[in-house]
BATIVEX-121618 format. One line per field, with one value per residue (C-alpha): residue in three letters; x, y, z. Coordinates in steps of 0.25 Angstrom, whole numbers, padded with zeros to 4 digits. Layout:
N
residu: c(ALA ...) .
u: c(X ...) .
v: c(Y ...) .
w: c(Z ...) .
// end
This chain:
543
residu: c(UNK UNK UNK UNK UNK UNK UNK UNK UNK UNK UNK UNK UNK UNK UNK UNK UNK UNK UNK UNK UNK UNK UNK UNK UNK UNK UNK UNK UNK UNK UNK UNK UNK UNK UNK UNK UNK UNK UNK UNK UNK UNK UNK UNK UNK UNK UNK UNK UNK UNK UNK UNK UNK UNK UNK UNK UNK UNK UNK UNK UNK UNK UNK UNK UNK UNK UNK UNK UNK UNK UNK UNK UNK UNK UNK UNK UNK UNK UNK UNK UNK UNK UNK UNK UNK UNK UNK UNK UNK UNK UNK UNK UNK UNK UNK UNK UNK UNK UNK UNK UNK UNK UNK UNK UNK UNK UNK UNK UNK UNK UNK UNK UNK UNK UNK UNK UNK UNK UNK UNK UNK UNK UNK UNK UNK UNK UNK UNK UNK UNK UNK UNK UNK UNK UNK UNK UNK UNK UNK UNK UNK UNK UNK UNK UNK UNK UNK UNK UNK UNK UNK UNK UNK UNK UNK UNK UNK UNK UNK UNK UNK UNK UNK UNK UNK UNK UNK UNK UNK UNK UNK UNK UNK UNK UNK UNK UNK UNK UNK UNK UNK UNK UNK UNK UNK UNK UNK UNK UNK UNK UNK UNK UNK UNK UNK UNK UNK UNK UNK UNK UNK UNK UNK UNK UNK UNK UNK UNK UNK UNK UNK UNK UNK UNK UNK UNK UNK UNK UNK UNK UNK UNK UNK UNK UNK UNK UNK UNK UNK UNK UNK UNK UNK UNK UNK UNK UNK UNK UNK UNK UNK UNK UNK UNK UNK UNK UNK UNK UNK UNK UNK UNK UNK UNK UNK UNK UNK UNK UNK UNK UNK UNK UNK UNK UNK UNK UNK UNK UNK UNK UNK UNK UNK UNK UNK UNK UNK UNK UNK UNK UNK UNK UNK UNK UNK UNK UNK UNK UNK UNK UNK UNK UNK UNK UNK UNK UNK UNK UNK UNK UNK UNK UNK UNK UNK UNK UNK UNK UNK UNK UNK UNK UNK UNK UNK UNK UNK UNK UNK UNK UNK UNK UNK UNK UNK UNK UNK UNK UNK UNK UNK UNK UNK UNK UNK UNK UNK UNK UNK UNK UNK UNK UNK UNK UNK UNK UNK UNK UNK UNK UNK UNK UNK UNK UNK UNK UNK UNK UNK UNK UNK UNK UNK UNK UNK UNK UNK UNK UNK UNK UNK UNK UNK UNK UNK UNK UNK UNK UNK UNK UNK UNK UNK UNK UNK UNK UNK UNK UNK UNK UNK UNK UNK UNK UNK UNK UNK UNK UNK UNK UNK UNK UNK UNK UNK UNK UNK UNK UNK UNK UNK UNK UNK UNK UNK UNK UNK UNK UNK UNK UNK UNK UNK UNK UNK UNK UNK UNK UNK UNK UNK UNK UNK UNK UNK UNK UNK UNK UNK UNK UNK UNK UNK UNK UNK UNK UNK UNK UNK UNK UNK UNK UNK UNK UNK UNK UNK UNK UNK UNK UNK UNK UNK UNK UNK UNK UNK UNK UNK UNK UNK UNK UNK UNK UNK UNK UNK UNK UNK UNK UNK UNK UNK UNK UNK UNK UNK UNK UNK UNK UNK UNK UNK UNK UNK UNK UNK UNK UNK UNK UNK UNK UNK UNK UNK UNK UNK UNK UNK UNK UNK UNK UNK UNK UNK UNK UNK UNK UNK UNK UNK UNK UNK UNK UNK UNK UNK UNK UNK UNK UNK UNK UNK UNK UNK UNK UNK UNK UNK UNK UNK UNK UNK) .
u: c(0764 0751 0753 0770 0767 0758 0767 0777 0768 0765 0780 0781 0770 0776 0789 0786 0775 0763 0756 0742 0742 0752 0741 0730 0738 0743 0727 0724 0736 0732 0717 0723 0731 0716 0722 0715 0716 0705 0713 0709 0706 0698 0705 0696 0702 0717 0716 0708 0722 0729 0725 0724 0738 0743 0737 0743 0758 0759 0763 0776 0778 0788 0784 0787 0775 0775 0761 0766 0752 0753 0769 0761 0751 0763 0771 0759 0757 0771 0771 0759 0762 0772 0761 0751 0760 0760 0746 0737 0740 0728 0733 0746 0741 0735 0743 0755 0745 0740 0754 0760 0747 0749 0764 0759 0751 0758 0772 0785 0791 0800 0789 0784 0793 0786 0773 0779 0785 0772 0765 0776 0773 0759 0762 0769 0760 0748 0757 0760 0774 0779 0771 0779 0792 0790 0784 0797 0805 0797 0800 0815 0814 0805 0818 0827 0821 0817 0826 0822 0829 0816 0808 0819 0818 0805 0805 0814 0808 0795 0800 0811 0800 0788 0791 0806 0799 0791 0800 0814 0812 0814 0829 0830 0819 0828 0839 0835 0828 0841 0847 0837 0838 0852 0854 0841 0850 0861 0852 0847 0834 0829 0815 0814 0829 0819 0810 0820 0825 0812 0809 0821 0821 0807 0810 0823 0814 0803 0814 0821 0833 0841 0836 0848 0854 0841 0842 0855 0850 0837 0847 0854 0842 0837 0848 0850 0843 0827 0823 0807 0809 0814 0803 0792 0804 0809 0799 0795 0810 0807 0796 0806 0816 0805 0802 0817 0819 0807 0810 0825 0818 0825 0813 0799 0787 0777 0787 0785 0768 0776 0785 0774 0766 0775 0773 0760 0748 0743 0756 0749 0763 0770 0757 0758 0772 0775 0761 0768 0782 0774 0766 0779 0786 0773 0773 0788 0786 0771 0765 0751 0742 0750 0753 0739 0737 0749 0742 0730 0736 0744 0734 0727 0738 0741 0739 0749 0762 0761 0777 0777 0762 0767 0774 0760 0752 0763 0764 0749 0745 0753 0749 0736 0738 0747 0735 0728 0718 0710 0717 0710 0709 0723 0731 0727 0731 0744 0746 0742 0751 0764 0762 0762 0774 0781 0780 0791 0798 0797 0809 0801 0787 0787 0791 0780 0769 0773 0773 0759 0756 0761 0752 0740 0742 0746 0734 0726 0731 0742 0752 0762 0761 0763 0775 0784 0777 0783 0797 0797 0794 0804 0816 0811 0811 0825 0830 0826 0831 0818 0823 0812 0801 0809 0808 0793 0790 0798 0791 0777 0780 0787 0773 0767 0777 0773 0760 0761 0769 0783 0791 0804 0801 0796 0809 0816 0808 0808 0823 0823 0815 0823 0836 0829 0824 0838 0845 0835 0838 0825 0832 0819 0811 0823 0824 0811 0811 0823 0818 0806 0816 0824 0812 0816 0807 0797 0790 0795 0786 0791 0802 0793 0780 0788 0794 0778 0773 0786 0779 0767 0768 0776 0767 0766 0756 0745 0748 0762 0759 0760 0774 0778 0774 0779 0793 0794 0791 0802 0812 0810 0808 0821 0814 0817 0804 0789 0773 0763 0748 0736 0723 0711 0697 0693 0707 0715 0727 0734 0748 0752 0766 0778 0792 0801 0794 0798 0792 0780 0769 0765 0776 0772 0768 0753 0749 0757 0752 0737 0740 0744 0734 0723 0730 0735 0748 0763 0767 0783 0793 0808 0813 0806 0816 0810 0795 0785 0770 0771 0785 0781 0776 0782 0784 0792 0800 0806 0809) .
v: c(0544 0540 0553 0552 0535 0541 0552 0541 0533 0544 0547 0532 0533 0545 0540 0527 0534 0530 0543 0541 0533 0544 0554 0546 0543 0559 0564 0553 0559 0573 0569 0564 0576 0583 0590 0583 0587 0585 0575 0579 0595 0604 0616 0626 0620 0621 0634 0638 0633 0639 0653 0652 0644 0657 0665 0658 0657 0673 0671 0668 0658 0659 0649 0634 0623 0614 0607 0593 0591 0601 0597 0582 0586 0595 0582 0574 0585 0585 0570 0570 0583 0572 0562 0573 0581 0568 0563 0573 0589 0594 0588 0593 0606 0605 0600 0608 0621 0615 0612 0627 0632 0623 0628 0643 0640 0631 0635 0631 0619 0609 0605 0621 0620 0609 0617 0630 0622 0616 0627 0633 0621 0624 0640 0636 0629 0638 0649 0657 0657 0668 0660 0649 0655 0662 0646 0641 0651 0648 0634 0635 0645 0634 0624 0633 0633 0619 0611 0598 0589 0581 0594 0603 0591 0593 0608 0610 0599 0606 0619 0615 0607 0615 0631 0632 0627 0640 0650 0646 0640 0624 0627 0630 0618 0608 0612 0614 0599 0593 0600 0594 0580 0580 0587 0574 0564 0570 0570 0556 0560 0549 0554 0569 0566 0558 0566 0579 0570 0566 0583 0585 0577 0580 0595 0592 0585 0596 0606 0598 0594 0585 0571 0564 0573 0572 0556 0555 0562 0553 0541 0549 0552 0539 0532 0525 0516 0518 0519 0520 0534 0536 0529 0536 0548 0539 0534 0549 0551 0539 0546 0555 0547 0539 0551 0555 0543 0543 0555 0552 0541 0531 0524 0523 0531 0530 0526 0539 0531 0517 0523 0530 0520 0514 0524 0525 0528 0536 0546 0557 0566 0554 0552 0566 0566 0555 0560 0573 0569 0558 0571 0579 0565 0565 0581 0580 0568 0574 0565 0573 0563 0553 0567 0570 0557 0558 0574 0567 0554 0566 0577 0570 0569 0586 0594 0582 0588 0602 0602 0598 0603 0615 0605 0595 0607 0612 0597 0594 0608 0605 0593 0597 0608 0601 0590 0605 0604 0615 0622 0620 0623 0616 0622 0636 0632 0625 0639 0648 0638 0639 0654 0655 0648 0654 0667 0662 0654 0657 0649 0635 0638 0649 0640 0630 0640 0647 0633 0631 0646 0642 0630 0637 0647 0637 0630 0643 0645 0654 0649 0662 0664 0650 0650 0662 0658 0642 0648 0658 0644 0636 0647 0649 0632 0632 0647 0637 0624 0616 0608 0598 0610 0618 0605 0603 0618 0619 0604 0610 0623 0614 0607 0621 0624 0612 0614 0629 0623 0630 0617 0623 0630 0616 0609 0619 0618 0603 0604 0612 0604 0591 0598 0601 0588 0582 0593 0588 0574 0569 0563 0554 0565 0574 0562 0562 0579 0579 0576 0586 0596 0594 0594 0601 0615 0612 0625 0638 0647 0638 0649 0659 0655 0655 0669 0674 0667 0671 0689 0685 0681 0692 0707 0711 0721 0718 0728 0724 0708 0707 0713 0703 0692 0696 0698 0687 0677 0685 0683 0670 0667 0675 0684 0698 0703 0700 0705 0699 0700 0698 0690 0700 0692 0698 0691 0703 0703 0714 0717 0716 0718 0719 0717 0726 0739 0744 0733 0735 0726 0722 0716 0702 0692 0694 0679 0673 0680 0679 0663 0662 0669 0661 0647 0649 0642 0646 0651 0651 0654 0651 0655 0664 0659 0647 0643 0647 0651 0667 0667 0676 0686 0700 0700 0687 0691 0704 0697) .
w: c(0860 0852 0843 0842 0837 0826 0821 0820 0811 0803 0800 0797 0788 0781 0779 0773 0764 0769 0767 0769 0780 0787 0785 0791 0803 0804 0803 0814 0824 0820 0824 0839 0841 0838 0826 0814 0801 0789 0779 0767 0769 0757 0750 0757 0770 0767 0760 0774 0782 0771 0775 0790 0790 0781 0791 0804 0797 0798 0813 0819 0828 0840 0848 0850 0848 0862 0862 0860 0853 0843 0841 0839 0827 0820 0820 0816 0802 0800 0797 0790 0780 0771 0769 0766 0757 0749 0749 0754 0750 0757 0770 0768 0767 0780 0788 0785 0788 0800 0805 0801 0810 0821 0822 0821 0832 0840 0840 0832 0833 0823 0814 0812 0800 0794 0795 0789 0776 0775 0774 0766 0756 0755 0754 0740 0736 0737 0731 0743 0740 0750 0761 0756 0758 0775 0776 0772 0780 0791 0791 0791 0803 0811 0807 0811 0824 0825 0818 0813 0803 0796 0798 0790 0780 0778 0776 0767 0759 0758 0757 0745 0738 0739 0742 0735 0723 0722 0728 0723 0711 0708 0707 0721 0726 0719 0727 0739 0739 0734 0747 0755 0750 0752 0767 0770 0763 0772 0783 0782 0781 0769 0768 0765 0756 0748 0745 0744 0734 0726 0725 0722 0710 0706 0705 0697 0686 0686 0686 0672 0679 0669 0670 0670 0680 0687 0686 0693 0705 0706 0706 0716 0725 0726 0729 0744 0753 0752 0765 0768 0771 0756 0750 0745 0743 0734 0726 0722 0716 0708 0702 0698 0694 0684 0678 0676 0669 0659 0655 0651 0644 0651 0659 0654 0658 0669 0681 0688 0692 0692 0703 0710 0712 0720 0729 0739 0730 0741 0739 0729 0731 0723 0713 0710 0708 0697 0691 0688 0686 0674 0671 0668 0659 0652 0647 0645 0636 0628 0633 0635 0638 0648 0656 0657 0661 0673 0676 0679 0688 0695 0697 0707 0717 0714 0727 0733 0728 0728 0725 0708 0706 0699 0690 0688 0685 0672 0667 0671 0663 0652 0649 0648 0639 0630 0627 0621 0633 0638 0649 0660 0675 0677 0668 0672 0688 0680 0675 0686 0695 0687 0684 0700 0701 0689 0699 0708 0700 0685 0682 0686 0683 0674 0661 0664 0665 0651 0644 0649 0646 0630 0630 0633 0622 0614 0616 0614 0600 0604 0597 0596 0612 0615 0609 0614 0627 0625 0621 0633 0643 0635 0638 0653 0655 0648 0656 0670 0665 0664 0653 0651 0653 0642 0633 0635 0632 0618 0615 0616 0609 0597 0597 0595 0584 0578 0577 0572 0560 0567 0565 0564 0579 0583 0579 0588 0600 0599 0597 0609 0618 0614 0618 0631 0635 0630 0642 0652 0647 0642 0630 0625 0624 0617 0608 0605 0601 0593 0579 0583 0584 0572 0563 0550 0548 0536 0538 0533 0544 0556 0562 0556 0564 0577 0575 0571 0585 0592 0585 0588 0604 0605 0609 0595 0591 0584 0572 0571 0570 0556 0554 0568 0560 0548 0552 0561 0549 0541 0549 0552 0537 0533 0521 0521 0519 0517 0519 0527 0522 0528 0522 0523 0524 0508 0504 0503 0507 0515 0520 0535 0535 0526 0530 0528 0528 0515 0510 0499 0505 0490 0485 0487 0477 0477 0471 0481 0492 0486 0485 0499 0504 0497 0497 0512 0505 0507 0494 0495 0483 0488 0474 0464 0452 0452 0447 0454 0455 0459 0450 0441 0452 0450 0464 0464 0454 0459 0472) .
// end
C-alpha cells in the first residue's frame, strides 16, 4: 500500500509538472523496492548499460512477469521516465535501459512496451537505427499482447517523435504525430494530445510548413478548456506559436524566453526548446550575434531533448561560421551528425549539411566550390520544400556574390530568397530583401564571374583551365572571340588560350593589352569610330 500511495504521488507530480520533485520521490520508492539507481550516472556508465542492455535485447521473451515486486519498480520507472526525459537525459537513459532489462529477465507484461520504445528512442539516438526499428516493432507486439490505452499513447508518441524522424523522414513523423493527437483527443486523453500537439507543431515549423497555414492550426490546437493535465503541453505550443508570430512580423521578438519562463525553471526540455526555436528566428533574421547569444542560453540544456538536436547543432554551427569564426570542435560534430542523418534521409538533412559544407569553403577562400555547392543545397531545400532553409541558403550565397563583386548574381539570389520567404509567409523579411534583389547590375564581369566559378568548381583539368575560363567569360559576355594571356614574372606576356581555333593569337591591340597588364586597369572601347586613346591601332582599325 505504502509503494502504490507513492506511485500515485509521483504521477500527480508528473501531471501537474512538477518534474524535479517527481524524480526525488521516484529514486526514494525505487531505494524501498531495493532497486536504487544513481541520479546523476557518468557516460562511461550509460555506455556500460548501453552494451549490456544491446546484449540482453537479443533474447526472446515468452513468458509473463508475476513477481508483484518487480511489476512495482517497472510501474515506478514508467512514471519517472517523462519527468527524466525533461529534466535529466542521463536518468532517462538509465531508466529506460534498466526497465527493458528487468523485462527481459523478468517476463512481459503491459509496461514491456514502454521499455522497448525507450530503448528504441535511445537506439536513434545514438545512431543505431536498425536497432531502433526491431525496438519499435517489438513494442507494438508487447501492445498487441497487452493492450493498454495510456501505454499505447505513450509508444506511439516516442516512437512517431523520436525513431520516425530518422527512419521515415519528417514527412511521415508529421503525420503520424497529427494521427496521434487526434485519435488522444478522441480518446479523451488531454495529456499526451498536448504534447502530440506541441510536436506536431514544432516539426511543421522546422519542416517550413507555411506560417499562416501553420498559425491557424496552432489556434486550432490550443483551443478548449486548459485542464492541469494540459498545462505544461500547452505552454510548449506557445513557444511555438510566439515564434510563428515573430516571424510573420506580426508580434515582436523575444516572447518564445517570455513564455518559457512561465514555465518551471527546473524544466530544461522547454529551456532548450525556445532556446533553439529563438536560435532558429535569429539565423533566419541575420541576426548573428543575438543567435550566438540564444546557442549559448540553449546549449546548456542539450542532452535534454534529443528529438530537435539535429536541428540546434545546424542553426547552432551556422551561426558560428557565419560570424567567420574558426570552425571548431562543434561544428565538425554539427557536420559529422548531419552527414549521419543525411544517410537515411537525405531529403531532411542532406540540404543542411551541404550549406554548412559551402560555408566552410567559403571561409577557406574557396569561393568557386562554395558556390556550385550553395546552388546544389539551395535546389535540394526547394526539391523538399524547406522553404525558409532555401531562403537562407540563396541569402548567404548573395552575400558571397556580393563580396566577389558578382552583383548581378547577388540580385538574383536575393530575389530568390525573397520569393521564398514571401511563399513560406515571412513577409517582413521578404520586404526587407526585395530592393536587394532588384539591384541594377553595375559590373560588366558580374554573370561572367559566376559562369568562371560555376568552370572552375567543375573537374576541369588543369591543362584545359584556361580555355574553361575563357570560354565561359565569352559566353557570358556575348563576344564571338577573344585570347587570354598570362603575365610572366619578367613582364612578358604569353598567350593561354584563343577562342576560336582558328584564331591568330597575335592579333590583339598590343598597347592596350601592355597598359592593362601594367596598370591593372580595365581598358574597354564600346566604339572604335569614336575618339579614343588606342584608336589609331591598326588592330582597331581593321576590327
Amino acid at each position: 500500500d505504502t509503494i502504490r500511495c507513492r506511485e500515485i504521488a509521483l504521477q500527480a507530480r508528473t501531471v501537474r509538472g512538477d518534474f524535479a520533485e517527481a524524480l526525488q520521490l521516484g529514486y526514494e520508492t525505487l531505494r524501498l523496492l531495493r532497486r536504487a539507481l544513481p541520479q546523476s550516472p557518468s557516460r562511461a556508465r550509460l555506455a556500460l548499460e548501453y552494451r549490456w542492455t544491446r546484449r540482453a535485447a537479443r533474447r526472446q521473451v515468452t513468458f509473463e512477469m508475476r513477481d508483484p515486486r518487480r511489476l512495482a519498480v517497472l510501474r515506478t520507472m514508467s512514471y519517472m521516465i517523462h519527468a527524466a526525459y525533461a529534466t535529466a537525459p542521463g536518468a532517462f537513459e538509465l531508466l529506460a535501459l534498466r526497465m527493458l532489462r528487468l523485462s527481459i529477465a523478468g517476463g512481459e507484461s503491459y509496461l514491456s512496451a514502454t521499455a522497448w520504445a525507450g530503448w528504441g528512442v535511445i537506439a536513434a539516438a545514438r545512431g543505431d537505427l536498425e536497432i531502433a526499428r526491431r525496438a519499435t516493432h517489438r513494442a507494438e507486439r508487447a501492445l498487441e499482447r497487452y493492450p493498454h490505452r495510456a501505454i499505447s499513447g505513450r509508444v506511439r508518441l516516442l516512437a512517431s517523435s523520436h525513431v520516425d524522424p530518422y527512419c521515415r523522414g519528417v514527412a511521415v513523423t508529421v503525420a503520424g504525430l497529427r494521427q496521434l493527437h487526434d485519435d488522444a483527443a478522441r480518446s479523451a486523453d488531454p495529456e499526451y494530445s498536448g504534447y502530440a500537439a506541441y510536436l506536431f507543431a514544432q516539426q511543421e515549423l522546422f519542416r517550413g510548413r507555411e506560417l499562416g497555414e501553420l498559425a491557424t492550426e496552432l489556434n486550432r490546437l490550443t483551443a478548449g478548456r486548459h485542464t492541469p493535465e494540459r498545462r505544461t503541453a500547452l505552454s510548449y505550443l506557445n513557444l511555438v506559436r510566439d515564434t510563428v508570430e515573430a516571424l510573420r512580423g506580426v508580434a515582436p521578438s523575444g516572447r518564445s524566453y517570455r513564455s518559457a519562463g512561465k514555465i518551471e525553471d527546473r524544466d530544461g526540455f522547454a529551456r532548450f526548446c525556445a532556446g533553439t526555436l529563438e536560435l532558429m528566428r535569429e539565423c533566419l533574421n541575420g541576426d548573428w550575434e543575438a543567435a550566438a547569444r540564444s546557442a549559448r542560453a540553449a546549449s546548456r540544456f542539450r542532452r535534454v531533448a534529443p528529438l530537435i538536436s539535429e536541428w540546434f547543432a545546424f542553426y547552432n554551427a551556422l551561426q558560428h561560421l557565419a560570424r567567420d569564426r574558426r570552425p571548431d570542435s562543434m561544428v565538425r560534430q554539427a557536420l559529422k551528425l548531419l552527414r549521419h542523418r543525411a544517410l537515411e534521409a537525405p531529403q531532411d538533412y542532406l540540404h543542411k549539411q551541404l550549406l554548412l559544407e559551402a560555408a566552410l569553403l567559403r571561409r577557406r577562400g574557396r569561393i568557386a566550390q562554395a558556390i556550385g555547392v550553395y546552388e546544389r543545397a539551395a535546389r535540394l531545400a526547394l526539391e523538399a520544400e524547406f522553404l525558409h532553409e532555401a531562403a537562407l541558403i540563396q541569402e548567404r550565397a548573395a552575400f558571397v556574390y556580393e563580396r566577389q563583386g558578382a552583383l548581378q548574381a547577388a540580385a538574383a539570389s536575393f530575389a530568390g530568397a525573397a520569393e521564398a520567404y514571401r511563399r513560406w509567409g515571412a513577409l517582413a523579411k521578404a520586404r526587407e530583401l526585395e530592393p536587394r534583389g532588384t539591384e541594377p547590375v553595375r559590373s560588366l564581369g558580374d554573370s561572367g564571374l559566376l559562369r568562371s566559378s560555376l568552370a572552375l568548381a567543375g573537374e576541369v583539368p588543369l591543362d584545359a583551365l584556361p580555355r574553361t575560363l575563357l570560354t565561359a567569360l565569352l559566353k557570358s559576355a556575348g563576344a564571338e572571340d577573344g585570347a587570354l594571356y598570362l603575365c610572366e614574372e619578367d613582364g612578358a606576356l604569353r598567350p593561354a588560350a584563343v577562342v576560336p581555333d582558328d584564331r591568330e593569337a597575335d592579333d590583339v591591340c598590343w598597347p592596350a593589352l601592355r597598359y592593362a597588364a601594367r596598370s591593372g586597369q580595365v581598358v574597354l572601347q564600346n566604339d572604335a569610330a569614336r575618339p579614343g586613346h588606342f584608336r589609331e591601332d591598326p588592330c582597331i582599325r581593321r576590327r
